[in-house]
C-alpha positions as CSV (number, residue, x, y, z in Angstrom):
1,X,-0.5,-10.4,14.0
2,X,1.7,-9.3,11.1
3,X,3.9,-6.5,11.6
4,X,4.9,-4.1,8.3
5,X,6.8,-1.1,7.6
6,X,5.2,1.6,5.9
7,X,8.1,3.1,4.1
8,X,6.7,6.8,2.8
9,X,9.9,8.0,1.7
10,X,10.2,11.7,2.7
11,X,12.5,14.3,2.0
12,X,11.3,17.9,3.8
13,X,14.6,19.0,4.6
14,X,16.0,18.8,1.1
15,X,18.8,16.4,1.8
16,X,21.1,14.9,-1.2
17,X,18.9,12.0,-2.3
18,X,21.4,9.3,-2.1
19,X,21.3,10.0,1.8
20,X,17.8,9.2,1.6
21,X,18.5,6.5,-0.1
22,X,20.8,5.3,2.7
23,X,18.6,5.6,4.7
24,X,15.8,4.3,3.9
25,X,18.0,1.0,3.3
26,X,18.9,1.1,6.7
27,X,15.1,1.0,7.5
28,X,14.5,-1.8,5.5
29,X,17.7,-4.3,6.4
30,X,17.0,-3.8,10.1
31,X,13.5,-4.8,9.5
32,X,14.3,-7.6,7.7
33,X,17.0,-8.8,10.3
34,X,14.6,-8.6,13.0
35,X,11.6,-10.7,11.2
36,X,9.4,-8.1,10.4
37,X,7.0,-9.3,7.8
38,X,6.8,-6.4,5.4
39,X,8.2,-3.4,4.3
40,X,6.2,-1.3,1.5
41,X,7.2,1.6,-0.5
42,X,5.2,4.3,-2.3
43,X,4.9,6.2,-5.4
44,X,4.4,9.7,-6.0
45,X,5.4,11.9,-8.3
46,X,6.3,15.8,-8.8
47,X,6.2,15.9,-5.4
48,X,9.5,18.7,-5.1
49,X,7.9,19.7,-1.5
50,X,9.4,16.7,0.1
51,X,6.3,15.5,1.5
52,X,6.5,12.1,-0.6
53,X,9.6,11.2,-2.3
54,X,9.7,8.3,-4.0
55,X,8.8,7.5,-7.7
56,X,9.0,4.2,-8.0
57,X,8.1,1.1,-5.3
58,X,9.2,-1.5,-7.5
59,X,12.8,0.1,-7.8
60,X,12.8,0.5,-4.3
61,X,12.0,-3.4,-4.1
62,X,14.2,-4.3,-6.3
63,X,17.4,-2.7,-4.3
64,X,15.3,-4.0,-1.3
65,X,15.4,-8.0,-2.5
66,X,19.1,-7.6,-2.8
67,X,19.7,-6.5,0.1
68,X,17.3,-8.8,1.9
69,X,16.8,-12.4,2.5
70,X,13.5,-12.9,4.3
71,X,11.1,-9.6,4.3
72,X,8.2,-9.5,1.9
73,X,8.5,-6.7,-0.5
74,X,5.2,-4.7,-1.2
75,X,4.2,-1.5,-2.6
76,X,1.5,1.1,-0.5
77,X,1.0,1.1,-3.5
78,X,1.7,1.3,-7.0
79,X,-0.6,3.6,-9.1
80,X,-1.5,1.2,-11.3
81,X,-3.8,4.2,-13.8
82,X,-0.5,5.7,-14.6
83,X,1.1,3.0,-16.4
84,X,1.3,1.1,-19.2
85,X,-0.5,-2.2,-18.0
86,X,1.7,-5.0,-19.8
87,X,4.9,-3.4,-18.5
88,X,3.4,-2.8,-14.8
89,X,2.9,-6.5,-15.3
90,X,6.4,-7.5,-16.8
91,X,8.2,-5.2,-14.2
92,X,6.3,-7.0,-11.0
93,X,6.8,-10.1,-12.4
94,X,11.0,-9.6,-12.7
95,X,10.3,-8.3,-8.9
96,X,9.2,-11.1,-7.8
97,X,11.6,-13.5,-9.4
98,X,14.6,-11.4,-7.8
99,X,13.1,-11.9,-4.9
100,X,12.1,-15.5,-5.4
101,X,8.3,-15.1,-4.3
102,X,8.3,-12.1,-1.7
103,X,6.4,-9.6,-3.7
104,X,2.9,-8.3,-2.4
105,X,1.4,-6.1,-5.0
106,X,-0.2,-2.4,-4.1
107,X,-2.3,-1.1,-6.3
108,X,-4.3,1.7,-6.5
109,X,-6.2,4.8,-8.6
110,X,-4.2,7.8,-7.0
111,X,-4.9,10.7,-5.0
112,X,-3.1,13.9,-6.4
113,X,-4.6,15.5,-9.3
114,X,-0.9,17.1,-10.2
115,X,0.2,13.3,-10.3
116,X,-2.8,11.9,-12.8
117,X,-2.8,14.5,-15.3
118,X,0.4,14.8,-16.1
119,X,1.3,11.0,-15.4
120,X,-1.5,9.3,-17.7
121,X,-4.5,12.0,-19.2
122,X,-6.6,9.3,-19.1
123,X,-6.3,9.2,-15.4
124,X,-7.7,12.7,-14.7
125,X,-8.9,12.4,-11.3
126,X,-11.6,15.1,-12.0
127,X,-13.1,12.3,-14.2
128,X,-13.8,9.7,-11.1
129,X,-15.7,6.8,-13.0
130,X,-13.3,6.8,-16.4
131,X,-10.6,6.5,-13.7
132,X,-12.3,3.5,-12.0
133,X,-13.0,2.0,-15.3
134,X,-9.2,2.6,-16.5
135,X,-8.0,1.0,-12.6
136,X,-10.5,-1.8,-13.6
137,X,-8.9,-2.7,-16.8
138,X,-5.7,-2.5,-16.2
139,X,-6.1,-4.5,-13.7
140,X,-7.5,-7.3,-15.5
141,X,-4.6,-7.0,-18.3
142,X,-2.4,-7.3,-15.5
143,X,-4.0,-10.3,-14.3
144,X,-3.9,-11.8,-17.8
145,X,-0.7,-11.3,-18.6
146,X,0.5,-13.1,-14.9
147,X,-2.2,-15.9,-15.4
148,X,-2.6,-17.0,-18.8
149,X,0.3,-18.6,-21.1
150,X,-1.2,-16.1,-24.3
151,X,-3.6,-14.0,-23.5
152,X,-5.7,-11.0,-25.8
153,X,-7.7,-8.3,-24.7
154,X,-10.1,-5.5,-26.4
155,X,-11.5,-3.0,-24.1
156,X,-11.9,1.0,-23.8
157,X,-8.7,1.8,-23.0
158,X,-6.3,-1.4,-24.0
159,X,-6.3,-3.3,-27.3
160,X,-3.3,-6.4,-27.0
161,X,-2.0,-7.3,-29.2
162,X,-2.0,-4.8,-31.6
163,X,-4.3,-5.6,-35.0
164,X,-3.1,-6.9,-38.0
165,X,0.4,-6.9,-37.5
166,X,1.6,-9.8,-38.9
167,X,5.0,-12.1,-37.5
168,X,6.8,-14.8,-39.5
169,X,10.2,-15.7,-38.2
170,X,12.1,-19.0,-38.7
171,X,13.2,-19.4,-35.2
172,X,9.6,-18.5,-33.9
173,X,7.5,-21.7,-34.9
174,X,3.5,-20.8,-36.1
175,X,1.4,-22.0,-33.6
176,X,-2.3,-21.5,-33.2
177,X,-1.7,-20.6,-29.1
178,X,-0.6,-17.4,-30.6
179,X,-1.2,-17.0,-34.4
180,X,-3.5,-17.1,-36.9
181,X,-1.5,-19.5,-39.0
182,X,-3.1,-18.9,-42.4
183,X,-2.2,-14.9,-42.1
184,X,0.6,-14.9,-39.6
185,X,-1.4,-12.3,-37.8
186,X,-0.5,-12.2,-34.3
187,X,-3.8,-13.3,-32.0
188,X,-2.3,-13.2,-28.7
189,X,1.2,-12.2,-27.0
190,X,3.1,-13.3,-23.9
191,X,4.8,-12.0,-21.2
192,X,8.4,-13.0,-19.8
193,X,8.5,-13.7,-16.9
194,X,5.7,-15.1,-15.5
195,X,5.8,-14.3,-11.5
196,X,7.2,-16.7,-9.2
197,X,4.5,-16.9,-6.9
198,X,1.2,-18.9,-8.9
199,X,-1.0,-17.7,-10.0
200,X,0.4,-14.5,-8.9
201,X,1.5,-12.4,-5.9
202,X,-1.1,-11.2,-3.1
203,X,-3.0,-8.0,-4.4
204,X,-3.0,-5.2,-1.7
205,X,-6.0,-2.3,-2.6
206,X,-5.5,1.1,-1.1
207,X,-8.8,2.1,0.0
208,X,-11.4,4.7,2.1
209,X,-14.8,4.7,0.6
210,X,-17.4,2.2,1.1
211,X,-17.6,1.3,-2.8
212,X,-14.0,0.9,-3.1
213,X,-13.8,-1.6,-0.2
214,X,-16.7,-3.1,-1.2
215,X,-15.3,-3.7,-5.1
216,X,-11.9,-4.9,-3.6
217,X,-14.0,-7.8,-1.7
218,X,-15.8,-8.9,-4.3
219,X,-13.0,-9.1,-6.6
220,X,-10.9,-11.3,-4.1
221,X,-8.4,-8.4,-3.3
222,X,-6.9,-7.6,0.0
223,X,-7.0,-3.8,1.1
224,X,-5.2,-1.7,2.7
225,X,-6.6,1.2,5.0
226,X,-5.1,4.3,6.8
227,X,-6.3,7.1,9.1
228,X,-9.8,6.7,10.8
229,X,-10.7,6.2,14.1
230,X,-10.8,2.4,15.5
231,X,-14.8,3.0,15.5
232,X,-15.0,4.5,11.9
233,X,-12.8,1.5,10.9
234,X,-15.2,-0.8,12.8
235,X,-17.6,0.2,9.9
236,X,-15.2,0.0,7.0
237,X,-14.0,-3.7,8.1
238,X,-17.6,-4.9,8.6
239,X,-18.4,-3.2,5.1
240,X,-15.6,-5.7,3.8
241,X,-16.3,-8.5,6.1
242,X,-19.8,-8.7,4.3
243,X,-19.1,-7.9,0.8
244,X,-16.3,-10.8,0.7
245,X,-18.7,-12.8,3.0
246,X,-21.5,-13.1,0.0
247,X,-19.0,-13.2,-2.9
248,X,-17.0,-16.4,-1.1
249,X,-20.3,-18.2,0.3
250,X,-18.4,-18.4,3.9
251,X,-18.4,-16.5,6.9
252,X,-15.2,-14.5,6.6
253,X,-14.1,-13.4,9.9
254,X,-13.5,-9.8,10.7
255,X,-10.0,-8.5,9.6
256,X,-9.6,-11.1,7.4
257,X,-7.8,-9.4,4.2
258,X,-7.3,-6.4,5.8
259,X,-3.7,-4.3,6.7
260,X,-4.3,-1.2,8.4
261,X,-1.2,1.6,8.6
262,X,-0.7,3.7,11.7
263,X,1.5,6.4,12.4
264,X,3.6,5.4,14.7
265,X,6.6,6.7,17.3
266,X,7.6,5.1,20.7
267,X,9.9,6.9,22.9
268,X,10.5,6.7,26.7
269,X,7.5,8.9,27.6
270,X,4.9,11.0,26.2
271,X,6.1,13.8,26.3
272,X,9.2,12.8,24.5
273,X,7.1,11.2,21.6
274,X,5.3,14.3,21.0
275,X,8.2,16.7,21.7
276,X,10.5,14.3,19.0
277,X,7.5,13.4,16.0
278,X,4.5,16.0,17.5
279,X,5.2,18.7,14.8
280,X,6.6,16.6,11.7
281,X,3.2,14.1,11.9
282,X,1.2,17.4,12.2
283,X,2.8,19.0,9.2
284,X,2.0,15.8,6.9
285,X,-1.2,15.6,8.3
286,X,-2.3,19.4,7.3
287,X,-0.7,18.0,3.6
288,X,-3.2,15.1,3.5
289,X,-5.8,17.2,5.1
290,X,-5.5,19.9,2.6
291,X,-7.6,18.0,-0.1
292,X,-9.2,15.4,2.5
293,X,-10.5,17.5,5.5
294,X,-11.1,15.7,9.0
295,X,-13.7,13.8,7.8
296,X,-11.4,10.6,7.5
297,X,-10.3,11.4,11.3
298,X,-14.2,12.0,12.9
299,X,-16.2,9.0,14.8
300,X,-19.4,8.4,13.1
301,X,-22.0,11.0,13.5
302,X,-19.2,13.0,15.4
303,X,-19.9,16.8,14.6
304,X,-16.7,19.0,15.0
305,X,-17.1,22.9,16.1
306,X,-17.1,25.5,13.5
307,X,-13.8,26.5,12.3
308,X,-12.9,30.1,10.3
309,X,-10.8,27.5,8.5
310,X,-11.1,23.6,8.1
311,X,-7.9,22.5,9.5
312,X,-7.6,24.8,12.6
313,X,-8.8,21.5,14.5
314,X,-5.5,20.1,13.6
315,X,-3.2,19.5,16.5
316,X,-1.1,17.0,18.1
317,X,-3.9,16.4,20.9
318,X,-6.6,16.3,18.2
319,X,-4.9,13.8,16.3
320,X,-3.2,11.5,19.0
321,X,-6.5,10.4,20.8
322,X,-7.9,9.2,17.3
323,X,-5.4,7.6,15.6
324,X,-1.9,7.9,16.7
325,X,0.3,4.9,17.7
326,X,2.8,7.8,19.7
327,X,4.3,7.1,23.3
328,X,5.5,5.1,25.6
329,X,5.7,0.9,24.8
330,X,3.0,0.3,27.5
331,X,0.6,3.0,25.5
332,X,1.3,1.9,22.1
333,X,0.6,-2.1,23.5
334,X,-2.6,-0.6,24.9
335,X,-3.9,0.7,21.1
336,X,-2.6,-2.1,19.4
337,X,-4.8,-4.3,22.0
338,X,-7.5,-2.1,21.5
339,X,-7.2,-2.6,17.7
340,X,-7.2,-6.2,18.0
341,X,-10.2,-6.2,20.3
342,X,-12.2,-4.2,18.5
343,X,-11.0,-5.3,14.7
344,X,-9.6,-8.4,14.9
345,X,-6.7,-6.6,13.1
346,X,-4.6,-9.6,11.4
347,X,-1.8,-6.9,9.7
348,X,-0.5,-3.7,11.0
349,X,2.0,-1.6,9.3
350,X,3.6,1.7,11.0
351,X,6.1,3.9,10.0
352,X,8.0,6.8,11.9
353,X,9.8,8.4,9.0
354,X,7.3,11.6,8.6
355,X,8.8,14.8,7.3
356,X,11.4,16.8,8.4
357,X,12.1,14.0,11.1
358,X,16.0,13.0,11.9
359,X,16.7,9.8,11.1
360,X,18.4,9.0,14.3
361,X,15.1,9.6,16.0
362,X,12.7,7.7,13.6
363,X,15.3,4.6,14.0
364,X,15.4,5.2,17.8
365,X,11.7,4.6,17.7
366,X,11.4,2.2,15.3
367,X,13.7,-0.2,17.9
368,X,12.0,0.6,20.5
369,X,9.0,-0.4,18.6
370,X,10.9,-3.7,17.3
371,X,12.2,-4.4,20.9
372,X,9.4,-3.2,23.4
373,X,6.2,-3.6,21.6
374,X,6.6,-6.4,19.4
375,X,7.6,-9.6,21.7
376,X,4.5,-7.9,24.1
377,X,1.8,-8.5,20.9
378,X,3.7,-11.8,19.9
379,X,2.5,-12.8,23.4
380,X,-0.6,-11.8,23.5
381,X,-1.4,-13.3,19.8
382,X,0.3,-16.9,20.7
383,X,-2.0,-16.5,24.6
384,X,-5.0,-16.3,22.2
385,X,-4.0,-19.2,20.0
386,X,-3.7,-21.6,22.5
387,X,-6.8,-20.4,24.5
388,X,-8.5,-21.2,20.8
């Protein structure tokens, strides 16, 4: 199994940002010292609550690859509807030569309304199929730009290169790959650089529903999954399983392509773990839950009790039975099994860093998560390889 860090930059207690900075570097070079496979960064935007605090993933990545010498570098994920797609391109690309081939690319169509409407109008998420045609295309720009030596491209939202302009410089020699050489009318542009890894980096799809995970399988893209239950996920991975099963004409095993984040905090007893990170993953859960519900955290065909209001379910013992990656090493072993028995999981990323948490505490865990838990699934993944 590969292990990741799901680095959700937070910043409830309104401290100076360069001390989140700090320490959120400190995250990332003790992952990367300890063999971690990936650390992945986020982007959200106008978010002066604190919940979510960082802008920009590839940034992050960028002072990550410096800093680094080993750690894959991948963003959870990059909102690929609010940019422009030839720079999202051009600025992954530079990423991943910095960091000589360690990029995995996040991408997905957002979640905050705030965010979309003010990032990209095109993006409205009240408009859900213009944004998945807008995700779609910019996707295949993207692609275009990392794959193809010239490329052009009409569509609804994207016209490259722009018409009729017309380029004649002595240095720049007419060539057909690019010109039409009896108007000097540009035909197709480049990008600089290409990325290092060929064609391109892994593409990572945040996703829930069963059409988005469907898509991301039939379009050869990995995905990346969250909060449900190990039997709701059960569904979702066989949903993918098949999909990328009939586009690939091969059994695909289960997990395959999949990297599923968990909430995670390991202290020396329960009671510590929920006494330490109980209240701060509660408090980010009622954020998410605000627009989501519990659906995402119910079995299937569970039925929860009427509420007077639809989060009063949510507590520390509602959520830790379903989802929660929070005690002792010898529990959080026992879900992790659990995950791999029932999912085959191949990727798991965690992070500890919720809201209003001190960072000596979220660092405590995460070693105790680097030093008790990991050599215990290490073992248990090498036992099944040689029983294989």
């Amino acid at each position: 199994m590969k292990i990741g860090y799901f680095c959700n930059t937070t910043n409830w207690n309104n401290k100076p940002y360069e001390k989140i900075l700090e320490e959120t570097r400190e995250i990332t070079i003790f992952c990367d010292q300890n063999n971690w496979d990936s650390i992945w960064y986020t982007e959200h935007h106008f978010n002066h609550e604190g919940m979510e605090a960082c802008t920009n993933p590839l940034m992050m990545g960028t002072d990550a690859a410096a800093r680094t010498n080993r750690i894959k570098i991948g963003q959870a994920c990059n909102v690929i509807t609010f940019h422009n797609p030839i720079r999202l391109a051009e600025d992954i690309a530079m990423l991943d030569q910095l960091s000589k081939g360690r990029v995995l690319v996040g991408i997905g169509r957002g979640i905050y309304g705030r965010e979309a409407i003010n990032m990209n109008k095109e993006a409205d998420l009240k408009d859900q199929a213009k944004n998945f045609r807008l995700f779609e295309e910019t996707l295949t720009i993207m692609k275009k730009a990392w794959t193809e030596n010239f490329f052009s491209h009409k569509g609804e939202f994207y016209t490259y290169p722009a018409p009729n302009f017309v380029w004649q410089h002595d240095m720049s020699p007419p060539s057909e790959e690019f010109l039409d050489t009896a108007t000097n009318e540009i035909k197709k542009i480049s990008i600089v650089p290409k990325t290092y890894q060929k064609p391109h980096p892994p593409i990572w799809q945040v996703v829930d529903g069963a059409r988005s995970i469907e898509w991301a399988a039939q379009n050869g893209i990995n995905t990346i999954m969250w909060i449900p239950t190990v039997k709701a996920l059960k569904k979702r991975f066989q949903i993918y399983k098949d999909a990328k099963s009939k586009s690939e004409k091969r059994d695909v095993p289960l997990g395959e392509g999949i990297s599923l984040v968990r909430d995670m905090f390991v202290a020396e007893t329960m009671e510590e773990a929920e006494k330490l990170a109980g209240e701060h993953i509660i408090n980010y859960m009622k954020w998410v839950c605000h627009w989501r519900g519990l659906g995402n955290h119910m079995d299937p065909g569970e039925e929860l009790p009427e509420t007077k209001h639809k989060l009063d379910l949510l507590d520390y013992e509602f959520l830790h039975k379903r989802n929660l990656l929070f005690g002792t090493p010898e529990y959080v072993i026992d879900k992790i099994k659990e995950l791999q028995s029932e999912l085959n999981l191949q990727n798991l990323q965690v992070w500890s860093n919720f809201p209003g948490i001190k960072h000596e505490d979220c660092m405590r865990s995460i070693k105790l998560f680097n030093d008790e838990v990991i050599p215990k699934i290490t073992s248990i993944n090498s036992k099944v390889q040689k029983a294989s």
